[in-house]
DRENPABA-48606 format. One line per 5 residues: number of its first residue (from 1); their letters; for each residue x, y, z of N, C-alpha, C, O. Coordinates in steps of 0.05 Angstrom, whole numbers, plus 5000, padded with zeros to 4 digits. Layout:
BEGIN
NUM	a	X,Y,Z,X,Y,Z,X,Y,Z,X,Y,Z; ...
! end
This chain:
BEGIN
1	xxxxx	2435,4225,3801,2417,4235,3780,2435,4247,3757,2458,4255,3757; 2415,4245,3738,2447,4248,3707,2435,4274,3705,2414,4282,3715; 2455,4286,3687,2444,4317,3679,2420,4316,3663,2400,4329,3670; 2420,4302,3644,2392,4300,3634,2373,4313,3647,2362,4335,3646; 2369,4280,3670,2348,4280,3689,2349,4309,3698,2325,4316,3698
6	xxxxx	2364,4328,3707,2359,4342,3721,2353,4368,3711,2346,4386,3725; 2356,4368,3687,2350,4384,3664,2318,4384,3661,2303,4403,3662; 2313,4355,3657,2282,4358,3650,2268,4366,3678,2245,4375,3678; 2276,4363,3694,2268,4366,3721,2257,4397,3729,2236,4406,3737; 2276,4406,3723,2280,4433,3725,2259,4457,3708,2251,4479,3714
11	xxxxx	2256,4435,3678,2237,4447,3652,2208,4445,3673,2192,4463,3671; 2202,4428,3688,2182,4406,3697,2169,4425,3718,2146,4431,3721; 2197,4436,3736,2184,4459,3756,2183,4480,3749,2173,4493,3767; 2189,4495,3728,2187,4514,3715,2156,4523,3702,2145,4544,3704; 2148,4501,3689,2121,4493,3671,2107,4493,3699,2097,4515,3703
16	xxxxx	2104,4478,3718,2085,4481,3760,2083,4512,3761,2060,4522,3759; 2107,4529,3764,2100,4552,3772,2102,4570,3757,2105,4594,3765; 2098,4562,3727,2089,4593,3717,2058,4604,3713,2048,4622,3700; 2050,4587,3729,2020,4596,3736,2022,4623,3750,2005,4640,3747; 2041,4625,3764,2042,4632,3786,2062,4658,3789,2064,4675,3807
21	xxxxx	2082,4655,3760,2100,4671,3759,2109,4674,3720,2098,4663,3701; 2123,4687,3721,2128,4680,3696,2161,4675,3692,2175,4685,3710; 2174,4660,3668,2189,4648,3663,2217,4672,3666,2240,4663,3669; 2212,4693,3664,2235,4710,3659,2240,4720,3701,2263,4720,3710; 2221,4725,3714,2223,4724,3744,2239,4709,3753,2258,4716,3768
26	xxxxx	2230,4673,3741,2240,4649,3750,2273,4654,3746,2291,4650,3763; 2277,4662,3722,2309,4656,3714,2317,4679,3735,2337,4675,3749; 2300,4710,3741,2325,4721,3748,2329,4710,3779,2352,4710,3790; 2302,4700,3795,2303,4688,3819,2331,4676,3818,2351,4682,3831; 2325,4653,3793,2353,4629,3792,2379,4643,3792,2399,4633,3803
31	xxxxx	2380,4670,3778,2404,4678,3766,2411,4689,3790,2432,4680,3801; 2397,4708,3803,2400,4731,3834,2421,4709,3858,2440,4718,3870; 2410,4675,3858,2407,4655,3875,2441,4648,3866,2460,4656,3879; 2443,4634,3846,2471,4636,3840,2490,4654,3842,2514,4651,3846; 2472,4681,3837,2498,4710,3846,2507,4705,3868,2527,4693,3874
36	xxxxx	2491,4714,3881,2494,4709,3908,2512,4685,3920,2530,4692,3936; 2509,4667,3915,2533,4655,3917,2554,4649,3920,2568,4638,3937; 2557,4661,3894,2585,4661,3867,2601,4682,3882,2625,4682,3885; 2579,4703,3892,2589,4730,3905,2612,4722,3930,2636,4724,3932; 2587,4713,3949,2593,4707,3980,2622,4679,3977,2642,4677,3991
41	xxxxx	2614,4659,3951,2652,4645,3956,2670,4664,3945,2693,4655,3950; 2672,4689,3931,2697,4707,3925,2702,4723,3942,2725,4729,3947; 2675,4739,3961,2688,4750,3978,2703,4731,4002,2715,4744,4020; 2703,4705,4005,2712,4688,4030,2744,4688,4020,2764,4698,4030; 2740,4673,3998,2763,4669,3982,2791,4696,3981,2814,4693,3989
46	xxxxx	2776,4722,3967,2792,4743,3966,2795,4752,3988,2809,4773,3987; 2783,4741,4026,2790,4758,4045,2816,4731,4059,2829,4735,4079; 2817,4710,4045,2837,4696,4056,2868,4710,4056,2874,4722,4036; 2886,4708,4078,2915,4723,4081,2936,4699,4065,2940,4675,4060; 2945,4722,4063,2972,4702,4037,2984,4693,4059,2977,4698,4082
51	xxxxx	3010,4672,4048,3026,4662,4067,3059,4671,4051,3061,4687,4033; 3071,4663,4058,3102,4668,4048,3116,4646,4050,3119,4633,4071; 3127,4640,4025,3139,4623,4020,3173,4628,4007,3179,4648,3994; 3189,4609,4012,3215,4619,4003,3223,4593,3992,3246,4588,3998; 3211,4574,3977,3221,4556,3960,3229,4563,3934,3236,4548,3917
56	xxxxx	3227,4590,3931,3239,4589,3900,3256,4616,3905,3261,4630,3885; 3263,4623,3926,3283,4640,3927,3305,4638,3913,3313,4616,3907; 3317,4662,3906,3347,4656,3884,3363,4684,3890,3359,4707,3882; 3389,4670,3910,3416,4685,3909,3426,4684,3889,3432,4708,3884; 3432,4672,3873,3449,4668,3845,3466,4699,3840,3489,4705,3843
61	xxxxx	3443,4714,3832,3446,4744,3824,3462,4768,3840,3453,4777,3861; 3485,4777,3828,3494,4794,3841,3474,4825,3852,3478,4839,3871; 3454,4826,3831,3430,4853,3839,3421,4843,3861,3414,4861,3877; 3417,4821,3871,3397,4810,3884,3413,4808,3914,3430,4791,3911; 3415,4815,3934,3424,4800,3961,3407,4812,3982,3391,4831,3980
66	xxxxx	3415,4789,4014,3407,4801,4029,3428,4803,4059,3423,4820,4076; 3454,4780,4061,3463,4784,4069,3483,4808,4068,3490,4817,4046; 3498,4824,4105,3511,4843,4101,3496,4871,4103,3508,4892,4097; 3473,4871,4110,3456,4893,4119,3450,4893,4148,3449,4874,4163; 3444,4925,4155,3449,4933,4173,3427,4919,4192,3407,4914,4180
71	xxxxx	3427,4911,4218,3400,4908,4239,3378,4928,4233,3358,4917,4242; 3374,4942,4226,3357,4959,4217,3334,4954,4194,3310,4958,4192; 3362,4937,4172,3346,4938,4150,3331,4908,4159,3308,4905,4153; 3341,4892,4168,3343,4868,4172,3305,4871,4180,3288,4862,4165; 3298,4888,4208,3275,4897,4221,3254,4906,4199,3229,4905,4197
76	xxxxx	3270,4913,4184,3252,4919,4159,3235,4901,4133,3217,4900,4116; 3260,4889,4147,3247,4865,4116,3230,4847,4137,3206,4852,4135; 3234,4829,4156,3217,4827,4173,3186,4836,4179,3166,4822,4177; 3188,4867,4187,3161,4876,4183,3150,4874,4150,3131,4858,4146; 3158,4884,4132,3148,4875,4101,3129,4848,4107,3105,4848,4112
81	xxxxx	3146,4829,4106,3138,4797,4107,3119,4806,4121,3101,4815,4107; 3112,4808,4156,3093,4802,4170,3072,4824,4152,3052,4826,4167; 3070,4834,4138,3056,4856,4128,3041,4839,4108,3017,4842,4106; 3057,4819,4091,3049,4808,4068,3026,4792,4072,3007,4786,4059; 3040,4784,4105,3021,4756,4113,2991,4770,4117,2971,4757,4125
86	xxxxx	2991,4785,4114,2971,4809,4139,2946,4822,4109,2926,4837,4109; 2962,4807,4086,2948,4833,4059,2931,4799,4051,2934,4777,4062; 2914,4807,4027,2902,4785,4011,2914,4787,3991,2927,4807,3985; 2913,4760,3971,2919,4769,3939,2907,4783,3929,2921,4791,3910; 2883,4796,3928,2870,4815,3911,2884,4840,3919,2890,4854,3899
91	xxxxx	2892,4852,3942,2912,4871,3946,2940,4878,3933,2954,4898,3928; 2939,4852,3930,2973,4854,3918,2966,4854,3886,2967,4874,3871; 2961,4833,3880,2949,4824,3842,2942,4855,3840,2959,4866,3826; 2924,4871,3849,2907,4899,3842,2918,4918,3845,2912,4941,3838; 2944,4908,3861,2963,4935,3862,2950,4964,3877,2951,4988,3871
96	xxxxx	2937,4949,3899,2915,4961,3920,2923,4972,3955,2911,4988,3970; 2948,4955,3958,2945,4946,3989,2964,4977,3991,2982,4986,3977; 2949,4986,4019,2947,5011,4030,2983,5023,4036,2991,5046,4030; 2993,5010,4042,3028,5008,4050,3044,4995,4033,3065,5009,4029; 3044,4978,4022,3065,4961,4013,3072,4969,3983,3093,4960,3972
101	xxxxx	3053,4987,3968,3055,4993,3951,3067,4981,3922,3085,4988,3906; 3044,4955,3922,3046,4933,3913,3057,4938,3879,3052,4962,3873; 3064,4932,3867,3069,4934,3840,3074,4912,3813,3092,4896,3819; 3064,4908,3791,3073,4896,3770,3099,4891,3761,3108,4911,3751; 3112,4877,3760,3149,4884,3746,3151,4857,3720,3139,4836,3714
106	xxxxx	3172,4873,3712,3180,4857,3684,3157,4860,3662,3151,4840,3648; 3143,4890,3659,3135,4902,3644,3148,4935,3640,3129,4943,3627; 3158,4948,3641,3170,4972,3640,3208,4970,3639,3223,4987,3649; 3213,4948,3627,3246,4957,3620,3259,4946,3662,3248,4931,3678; 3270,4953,3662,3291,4948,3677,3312,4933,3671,3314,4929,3647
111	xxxxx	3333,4919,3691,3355,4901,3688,3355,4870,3685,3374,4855,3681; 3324,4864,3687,3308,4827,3683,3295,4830,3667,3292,4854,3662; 3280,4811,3651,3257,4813,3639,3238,4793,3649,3215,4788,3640; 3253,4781,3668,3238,4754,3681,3249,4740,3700,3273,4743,3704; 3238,4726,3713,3257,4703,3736,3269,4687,3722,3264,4684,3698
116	xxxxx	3285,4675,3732,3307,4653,3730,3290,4638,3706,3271,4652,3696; 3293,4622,3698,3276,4598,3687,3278,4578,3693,3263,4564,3679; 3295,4561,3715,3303,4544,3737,3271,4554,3747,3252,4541,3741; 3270,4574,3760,3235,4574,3770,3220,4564,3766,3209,4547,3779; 3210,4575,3737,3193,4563,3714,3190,4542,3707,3170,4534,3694
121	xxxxx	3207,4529,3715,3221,4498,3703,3207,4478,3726,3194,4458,3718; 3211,4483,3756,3210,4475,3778,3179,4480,3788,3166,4460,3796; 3169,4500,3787,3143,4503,3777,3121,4482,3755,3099,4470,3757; 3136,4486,3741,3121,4468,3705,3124,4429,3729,3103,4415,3730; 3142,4423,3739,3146,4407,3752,3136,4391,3771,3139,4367,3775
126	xxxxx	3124,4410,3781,3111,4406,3815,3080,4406,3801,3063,4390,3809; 3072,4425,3780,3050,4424,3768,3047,4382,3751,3029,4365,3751; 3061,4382,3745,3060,4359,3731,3055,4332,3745,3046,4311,3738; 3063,4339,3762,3071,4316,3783,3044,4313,3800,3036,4292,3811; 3029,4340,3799,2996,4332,3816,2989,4328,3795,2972,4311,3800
131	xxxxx	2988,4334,3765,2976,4328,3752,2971,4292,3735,2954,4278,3724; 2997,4294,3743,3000,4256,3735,2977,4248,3762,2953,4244,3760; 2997,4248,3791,2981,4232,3809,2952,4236,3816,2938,4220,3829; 2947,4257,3806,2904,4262,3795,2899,4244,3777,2880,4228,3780; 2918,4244,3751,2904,4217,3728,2906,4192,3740,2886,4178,3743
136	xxxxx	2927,4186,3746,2939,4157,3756,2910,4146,3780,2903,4123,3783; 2897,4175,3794,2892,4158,3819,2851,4153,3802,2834,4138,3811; 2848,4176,3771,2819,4169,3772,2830,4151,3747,2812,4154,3729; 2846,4138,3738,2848,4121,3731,2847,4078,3750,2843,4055,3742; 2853,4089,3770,2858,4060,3789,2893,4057,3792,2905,4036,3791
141	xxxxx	2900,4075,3793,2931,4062,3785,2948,4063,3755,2972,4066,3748; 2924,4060,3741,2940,4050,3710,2950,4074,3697,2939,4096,3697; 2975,4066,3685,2989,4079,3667,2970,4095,3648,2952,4083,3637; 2974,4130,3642,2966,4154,3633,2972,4146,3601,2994,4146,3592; 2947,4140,3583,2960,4147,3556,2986,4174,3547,2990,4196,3556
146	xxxxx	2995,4160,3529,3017,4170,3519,3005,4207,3514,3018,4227,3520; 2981,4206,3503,2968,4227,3491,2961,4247,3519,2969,4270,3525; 2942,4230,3529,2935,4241,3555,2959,4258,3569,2957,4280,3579; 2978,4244,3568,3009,4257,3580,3009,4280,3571,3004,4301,3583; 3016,4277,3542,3030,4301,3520,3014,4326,3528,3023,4349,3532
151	xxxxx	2983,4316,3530,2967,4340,3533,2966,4361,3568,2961,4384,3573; 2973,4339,3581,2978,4351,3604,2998,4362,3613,3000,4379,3631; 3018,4349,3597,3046,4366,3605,3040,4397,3593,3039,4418,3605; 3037,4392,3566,3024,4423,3550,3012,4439,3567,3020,4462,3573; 2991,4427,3576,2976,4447,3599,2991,4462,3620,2990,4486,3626
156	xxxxx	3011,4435,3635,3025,4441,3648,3046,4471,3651,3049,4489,3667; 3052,4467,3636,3075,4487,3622,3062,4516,3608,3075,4536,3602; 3040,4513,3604,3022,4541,3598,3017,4545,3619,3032,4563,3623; 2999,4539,3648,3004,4545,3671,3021,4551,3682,3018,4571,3695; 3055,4537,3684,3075,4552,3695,3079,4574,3690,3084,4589,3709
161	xxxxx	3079,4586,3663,3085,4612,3654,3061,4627,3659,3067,4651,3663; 3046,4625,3661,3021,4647,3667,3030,4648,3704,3035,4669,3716; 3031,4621,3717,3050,4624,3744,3068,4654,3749,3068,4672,3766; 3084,4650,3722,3109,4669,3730,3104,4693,3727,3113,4713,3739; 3083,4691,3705,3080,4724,3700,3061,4741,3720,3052,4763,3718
166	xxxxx	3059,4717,3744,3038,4735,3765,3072,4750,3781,3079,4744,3804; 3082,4764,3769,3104,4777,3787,3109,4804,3796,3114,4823,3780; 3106,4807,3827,3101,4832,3836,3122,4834,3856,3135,4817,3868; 3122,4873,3856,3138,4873,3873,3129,4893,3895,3116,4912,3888; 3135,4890,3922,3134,4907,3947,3145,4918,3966,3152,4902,3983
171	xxxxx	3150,4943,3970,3164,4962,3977,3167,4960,4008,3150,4971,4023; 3193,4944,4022,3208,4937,4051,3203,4967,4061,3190,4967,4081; 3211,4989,4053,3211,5006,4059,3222,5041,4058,3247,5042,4056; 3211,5064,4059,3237,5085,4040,3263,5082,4039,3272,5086,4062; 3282,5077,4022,3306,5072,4026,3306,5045,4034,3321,5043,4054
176	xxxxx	3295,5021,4027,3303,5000,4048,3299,4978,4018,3305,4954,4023; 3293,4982,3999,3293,4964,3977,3261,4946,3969,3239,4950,3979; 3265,4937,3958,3246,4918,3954,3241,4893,3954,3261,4881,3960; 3220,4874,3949,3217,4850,3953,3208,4839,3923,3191,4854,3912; 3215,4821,3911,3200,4814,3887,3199,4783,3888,3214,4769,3901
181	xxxxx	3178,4774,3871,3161,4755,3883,3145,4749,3873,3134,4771,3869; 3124,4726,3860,3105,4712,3853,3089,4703,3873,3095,4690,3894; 3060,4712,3864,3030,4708,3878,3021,4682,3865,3019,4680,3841; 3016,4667,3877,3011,4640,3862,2990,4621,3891,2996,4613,3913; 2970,4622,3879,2948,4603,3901,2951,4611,3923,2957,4594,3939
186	xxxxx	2948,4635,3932,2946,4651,3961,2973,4649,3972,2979,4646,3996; 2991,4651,3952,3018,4651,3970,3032,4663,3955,3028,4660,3931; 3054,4681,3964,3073,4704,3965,3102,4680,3966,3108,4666,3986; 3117,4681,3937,3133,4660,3941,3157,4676,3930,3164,4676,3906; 3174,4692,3956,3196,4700,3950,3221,4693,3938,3236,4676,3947
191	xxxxx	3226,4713,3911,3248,4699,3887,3273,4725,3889,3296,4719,3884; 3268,4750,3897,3293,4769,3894,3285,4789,3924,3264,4799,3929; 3313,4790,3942,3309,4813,3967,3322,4835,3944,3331,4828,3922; 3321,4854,3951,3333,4878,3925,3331,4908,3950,3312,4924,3953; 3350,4906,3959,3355,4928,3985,3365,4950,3967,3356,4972,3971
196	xxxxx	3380,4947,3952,3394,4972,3929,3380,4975,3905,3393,4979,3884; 3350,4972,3903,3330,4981,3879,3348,4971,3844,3351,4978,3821; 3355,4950,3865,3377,4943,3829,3352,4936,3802,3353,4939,3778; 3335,4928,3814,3306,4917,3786,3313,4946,3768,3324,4946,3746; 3306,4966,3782,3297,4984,3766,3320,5010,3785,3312,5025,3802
201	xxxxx	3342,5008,3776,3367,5019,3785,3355,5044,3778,3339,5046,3760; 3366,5071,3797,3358,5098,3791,3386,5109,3796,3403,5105,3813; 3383,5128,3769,3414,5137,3765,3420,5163,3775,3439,5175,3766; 3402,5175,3798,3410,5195,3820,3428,5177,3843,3443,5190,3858; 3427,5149,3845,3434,5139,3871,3456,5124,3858,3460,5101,3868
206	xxxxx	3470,5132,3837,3485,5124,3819,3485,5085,3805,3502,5068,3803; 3456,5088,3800,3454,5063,3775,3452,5040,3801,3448,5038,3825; 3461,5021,3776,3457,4988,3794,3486,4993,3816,3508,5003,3810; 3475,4981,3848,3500,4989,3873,3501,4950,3871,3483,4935,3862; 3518,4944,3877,3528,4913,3876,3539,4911,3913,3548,4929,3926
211	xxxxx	3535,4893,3918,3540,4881,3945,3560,4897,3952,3559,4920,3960; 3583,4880,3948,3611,4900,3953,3614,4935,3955,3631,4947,3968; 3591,4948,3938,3589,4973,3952,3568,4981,3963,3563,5003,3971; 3551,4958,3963,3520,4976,3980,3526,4973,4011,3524,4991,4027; 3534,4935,4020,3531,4920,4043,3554,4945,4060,3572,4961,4052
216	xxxxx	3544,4938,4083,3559,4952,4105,3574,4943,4127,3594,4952,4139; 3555,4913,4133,3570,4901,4144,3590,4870,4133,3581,4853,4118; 3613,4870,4143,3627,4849,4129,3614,4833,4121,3592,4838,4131; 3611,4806,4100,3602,4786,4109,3635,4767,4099,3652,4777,4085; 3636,4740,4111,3650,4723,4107,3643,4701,4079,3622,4688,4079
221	xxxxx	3661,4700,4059,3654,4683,4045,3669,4653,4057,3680,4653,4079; 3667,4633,4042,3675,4611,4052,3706,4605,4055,3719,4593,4072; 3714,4620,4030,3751,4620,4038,3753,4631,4064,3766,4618,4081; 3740,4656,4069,3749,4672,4089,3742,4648,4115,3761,4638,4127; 3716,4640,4121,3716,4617,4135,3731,4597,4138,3729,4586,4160
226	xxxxx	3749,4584,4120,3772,4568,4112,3792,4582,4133,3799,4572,4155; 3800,4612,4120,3823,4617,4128,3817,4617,4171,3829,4605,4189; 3793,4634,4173,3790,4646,4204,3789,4609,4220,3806,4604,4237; 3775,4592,4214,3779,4556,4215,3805,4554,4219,3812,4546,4241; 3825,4561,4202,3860,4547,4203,3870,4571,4215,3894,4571,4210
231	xxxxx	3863,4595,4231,3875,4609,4243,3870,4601,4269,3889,4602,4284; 3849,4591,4278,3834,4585,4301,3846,4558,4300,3838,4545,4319; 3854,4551,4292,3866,4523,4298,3893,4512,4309,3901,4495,4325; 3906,4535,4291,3933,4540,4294,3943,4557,4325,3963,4553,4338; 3922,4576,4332,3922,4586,4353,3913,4563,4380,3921,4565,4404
236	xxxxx	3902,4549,4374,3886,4532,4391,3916,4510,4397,3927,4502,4418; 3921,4507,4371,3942,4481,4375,3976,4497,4389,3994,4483,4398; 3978,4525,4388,4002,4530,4407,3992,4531,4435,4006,4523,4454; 3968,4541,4437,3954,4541,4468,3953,4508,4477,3949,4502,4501; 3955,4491,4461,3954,4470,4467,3984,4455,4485,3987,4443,4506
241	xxxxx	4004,4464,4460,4031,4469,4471,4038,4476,4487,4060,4469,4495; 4026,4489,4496,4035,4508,4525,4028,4492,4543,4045,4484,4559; 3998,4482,4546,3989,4469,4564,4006,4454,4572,4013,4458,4595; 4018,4431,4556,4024,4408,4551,4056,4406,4567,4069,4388,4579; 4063,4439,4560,4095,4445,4567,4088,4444,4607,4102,4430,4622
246	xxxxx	4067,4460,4617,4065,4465,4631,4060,4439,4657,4070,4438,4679; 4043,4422,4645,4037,4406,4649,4067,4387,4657,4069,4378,4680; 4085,4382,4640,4110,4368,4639,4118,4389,4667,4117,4384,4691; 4126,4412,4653,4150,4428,4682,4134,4413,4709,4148,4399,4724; 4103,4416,4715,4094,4411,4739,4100,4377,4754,4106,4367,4775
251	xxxxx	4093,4372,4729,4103,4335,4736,4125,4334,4753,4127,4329,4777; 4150,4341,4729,4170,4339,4733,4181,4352,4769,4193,4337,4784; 4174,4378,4775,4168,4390,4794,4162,4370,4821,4177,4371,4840; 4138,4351,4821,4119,4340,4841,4143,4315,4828,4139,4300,4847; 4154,4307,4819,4177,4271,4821,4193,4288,4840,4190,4279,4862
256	xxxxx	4211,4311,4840,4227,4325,4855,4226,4326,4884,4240,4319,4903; 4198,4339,4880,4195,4340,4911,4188,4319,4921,4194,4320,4945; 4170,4283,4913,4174,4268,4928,4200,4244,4932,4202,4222,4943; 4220,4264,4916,4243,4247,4927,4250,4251,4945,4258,4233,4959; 4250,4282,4959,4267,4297,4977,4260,4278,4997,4241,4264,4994
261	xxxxx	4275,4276,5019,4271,4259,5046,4257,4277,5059,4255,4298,5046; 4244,4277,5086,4220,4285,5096,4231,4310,5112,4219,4331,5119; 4257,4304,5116,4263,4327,5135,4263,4360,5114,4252,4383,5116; 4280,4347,5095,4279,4365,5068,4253,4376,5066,4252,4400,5069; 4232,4363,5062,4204,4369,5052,4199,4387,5079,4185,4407,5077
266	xxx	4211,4380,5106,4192,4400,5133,4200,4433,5124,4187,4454,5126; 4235,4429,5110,4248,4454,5119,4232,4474,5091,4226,4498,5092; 4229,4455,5069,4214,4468,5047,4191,4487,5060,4175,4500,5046
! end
């Protein structure tokens, strides 16, 4: 049935029962009927649990790490996550949820003014890409006017950035840093671990702390792996020598003794 039709349809039962009612009842009946609704899919929707995602995570940044922290903190960031999974987006977006002490960032100054733009970019991307294979498929297959494109990519790309600017951050724990992160379609898509409050550095705990003096425990970079690889090797290959020595003396040893004649061998 076309809208028309369903238009006049509607004029059609309206004109039946206003015998019976009058026209301003009818709408708010209609209007109450749609609330209700409209209501009951936002509350389903806003009680759905985020998920966590780490596809757009970014080490790059020296503010930013997570290796080199203590088992402790490690337990911490852990519980966070399972916490996140546990909150809705309207918790977090509202800057509402009871613990995590959800927050807005990259509005009040700090050391970013934004994520990467590799994000943004990758984002604008993945958007484009459902948005072609949606035209392509209510088209039959056929190639997207040129125009049609231009306008969707546009779209595209005003969506990513409204994407980015959903960026919040949540508190791992006192002393334990923060999490920062984009809310995007019911999902929590972690971009910075920040254990030393580097976003918004506080200059009682003396300013931005950088890996090298926050981390506690070693970590190995790849030279160092290079080097501890060719130390273990080199150790491995004189233990090998030895074997090899040992192996010879014993040989040599067992030709000896089956030369000896038998009497030799009793008195041995």
């Amino acid at each position: 049935m076309t809208y028309q039709k369903l238009k006049e349809a509607r004029k059609l039962l309206l004109r039946t029962l206003c015998a019976h009612t009058s026209l301003l009842s009818l709408q708010q009946m209609a209007g109450s009927k749609y609330s209700r609704t409209a209501e009951k899919d936002h509350a389903k929707v806003s009680t759905e649990k985020l998920r966590v995602s780490f596809e757009y995570l970014d080490l790059s940044l020296p503010h930013f790490f997570i290796h080199g922290l203590e088992a402790e903190h490690y337990r911490k960031i852990f519980d966070c996550i399972h916490e996140i999974t546990d909150s809705t987006e309207d918790q977090i977006v509202q800057q509402k949820h009871p613990s995590l002490e959800a927050k807005s960032i990259f509005n009040k100054g700090g050391e970013y003014k934004r994520f990467p733009e590799d994000i943004e970019q990758r984002i604008f991307q993945k958007i484009s890409g459902i948005q072609k294979r949606a035209a392509e498929s209510e088209n039959d297959g056929a190639k997207v006017e040129e125009d049609a494109y231009v306008m969707a990519r546009a779209q595209a790309e005003s969506q990513a950035k409204s994407i980015v600017s959903r960026a919040f951050e949540v508190r791992v724990g006192k002393a334990y840093g923060r999490i920062h992160g984009i809310v995007w379609d019911k999902v929590f898509y972690v971009v910075w671990f920040d254990p030393a409050h580097n976003l918004y550095p506080d200059d009682r705990f003396g300013g931005v702390r950088f890996h090298k003096d926050f981390a506690r425990v070693k970590g190995f970079s790849p030279e160092d792996v290079t080097n501890l690889r060719e130390v273990h090797l080199e150790h491995c290959n004189q233990i090998q020598a030895e074997l090899e020595k040992l192996q010879a003396d014993n040989d040599e040893l067992m030709e000896t003794f089956a030369s000896m004649p038998s009497q030799e061998v009793k008195q041995v």
